[in-house]
C-alpha positions as CSV (number, residue, x, y, z in Angstrom):
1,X,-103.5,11.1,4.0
2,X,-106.5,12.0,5.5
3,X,-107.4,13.6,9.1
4,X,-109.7,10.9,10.0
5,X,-106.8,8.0,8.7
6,X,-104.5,10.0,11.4
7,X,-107.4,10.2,13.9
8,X,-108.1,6.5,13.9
9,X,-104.7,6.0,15.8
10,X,-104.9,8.4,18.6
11,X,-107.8,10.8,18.9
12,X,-105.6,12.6,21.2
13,X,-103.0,13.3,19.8
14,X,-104.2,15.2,16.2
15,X,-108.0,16.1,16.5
16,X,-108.6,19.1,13.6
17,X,-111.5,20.8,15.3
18,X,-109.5,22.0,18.0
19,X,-105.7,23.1,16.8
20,X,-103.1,21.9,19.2
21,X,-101.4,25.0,20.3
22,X,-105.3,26.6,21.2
23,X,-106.7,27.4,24.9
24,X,-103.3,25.8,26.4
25,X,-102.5,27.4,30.4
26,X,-98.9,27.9,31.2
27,X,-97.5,28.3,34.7
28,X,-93.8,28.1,35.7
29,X,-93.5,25.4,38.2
30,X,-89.8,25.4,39.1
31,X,-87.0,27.8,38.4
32,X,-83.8,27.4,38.9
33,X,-82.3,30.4,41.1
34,X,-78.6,30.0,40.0
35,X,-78.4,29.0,36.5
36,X,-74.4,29.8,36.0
37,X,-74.2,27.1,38.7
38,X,-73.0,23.9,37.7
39,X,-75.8,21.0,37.7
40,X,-74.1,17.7,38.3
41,X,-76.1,14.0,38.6
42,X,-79.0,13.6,41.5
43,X,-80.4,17.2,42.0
44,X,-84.2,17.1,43.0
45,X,-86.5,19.3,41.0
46,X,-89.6,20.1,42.6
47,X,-92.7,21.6,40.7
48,X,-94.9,23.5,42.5
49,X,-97.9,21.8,41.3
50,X,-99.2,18.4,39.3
51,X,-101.7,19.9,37.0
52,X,-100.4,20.0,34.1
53,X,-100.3,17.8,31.1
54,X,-97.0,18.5,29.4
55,X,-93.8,20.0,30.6
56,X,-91.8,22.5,28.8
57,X,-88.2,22.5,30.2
58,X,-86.3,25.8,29.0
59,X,-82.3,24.9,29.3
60,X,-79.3,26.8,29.2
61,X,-76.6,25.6,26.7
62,X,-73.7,26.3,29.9
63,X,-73.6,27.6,33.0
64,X,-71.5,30.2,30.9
65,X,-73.5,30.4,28.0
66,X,-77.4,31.4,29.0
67,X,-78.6,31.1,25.7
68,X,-81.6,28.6,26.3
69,X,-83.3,26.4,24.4
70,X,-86.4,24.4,25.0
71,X,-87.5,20.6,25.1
72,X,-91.3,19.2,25.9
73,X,-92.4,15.8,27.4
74,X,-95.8,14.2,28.5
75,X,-97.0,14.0,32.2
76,X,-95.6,11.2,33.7
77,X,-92.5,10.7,31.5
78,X,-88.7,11.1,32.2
79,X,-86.8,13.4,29.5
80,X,-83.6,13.1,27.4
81,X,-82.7,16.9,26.7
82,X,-80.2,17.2,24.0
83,X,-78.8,19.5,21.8
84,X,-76.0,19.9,19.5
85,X,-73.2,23.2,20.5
86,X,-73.4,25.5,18.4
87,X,-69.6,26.4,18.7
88,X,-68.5,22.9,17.6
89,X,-71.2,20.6,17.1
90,X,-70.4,17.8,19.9
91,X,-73.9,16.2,21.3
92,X,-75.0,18.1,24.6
93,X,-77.4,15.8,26.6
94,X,-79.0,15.2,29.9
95,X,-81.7,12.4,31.1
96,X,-83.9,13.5,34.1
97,X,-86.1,11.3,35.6
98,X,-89.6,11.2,37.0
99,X,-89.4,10.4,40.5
100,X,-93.6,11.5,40.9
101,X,-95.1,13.8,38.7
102,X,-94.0,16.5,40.9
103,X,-90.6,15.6,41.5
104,X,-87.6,15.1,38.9
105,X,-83.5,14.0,39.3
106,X,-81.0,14.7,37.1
107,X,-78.6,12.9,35.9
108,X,-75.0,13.9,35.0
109,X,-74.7,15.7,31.6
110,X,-72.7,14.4,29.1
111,X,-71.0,16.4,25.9
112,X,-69.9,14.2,23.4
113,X,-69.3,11.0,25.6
114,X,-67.7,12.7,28.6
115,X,-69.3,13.7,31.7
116,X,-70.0,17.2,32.3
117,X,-71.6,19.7,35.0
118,X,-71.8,22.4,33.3
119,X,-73.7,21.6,29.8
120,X,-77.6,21.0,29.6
121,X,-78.4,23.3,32.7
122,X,-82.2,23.8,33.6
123,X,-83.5,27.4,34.4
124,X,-87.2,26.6,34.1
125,X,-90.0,24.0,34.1
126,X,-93.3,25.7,32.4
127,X,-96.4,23.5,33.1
128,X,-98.7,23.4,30.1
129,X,-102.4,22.4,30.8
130,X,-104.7,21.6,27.8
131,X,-108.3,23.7,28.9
């Protein structure tokens, strides 16, 4: 298939004279200044700032385990995070929704299909403008 097939759908989203990943700004916008804490359902995140065009948000596994792991979405877009364990494979998951493009809420985790706290925590949001 060719590039100008894929470019006919959305100019946007794969243009070959300028690679995705080039001149892209990132700024952490929010951190999370207990991570081992438990996260439960209706925590406000607020960024710092609205310029941005995609949001990277960097996760721990647990609020016991800080290995983190990263997930991306679109300005303007709530996210489903979700990951499998590594110690036993159950589905770790968390939805958090846009209130405004500088304000998120969590919802309750879940691993497997019961609620949890302490899965799916998040330390960071990165801001990623294209320039």
């Amino acid at each position: 298939m060719s590039n100008s097939v894929l470019m006919d759908k959305d100019e946007n989203i794969l243009n070959p004279k300028i690679p995705r990943y080039e001149k892209r700004l990132r700024k952490v916008l929010w951190t999370n200044s207990n991570p081992s804490q438990e996260m439960g359902a209706d925590v406000l995140i607020n960024l710092s700032s609205d310029d941005y065009d995609e949001l990277e948000w960097v996760c721990a596994y647990s609020k016991s385990n800080s290995n983190n792991f990263s997930v991306s979405c679109l300005k303007g877009n709530s996210i489903l995070i979700s990951i499998a364990s590594y110690t036993d494979g159950a589905l770790l998951r968390r939805i958090i929704d846009r209130v405004t493009d500088t304000q998120y809420k969590t919802q309750v985790a879940k691993r497997a299909t019961a609620d949890t706290s302490d899965h799916v925590i998040p330390v960071k949001v990165i801001g990623i403008k294209n320039s």
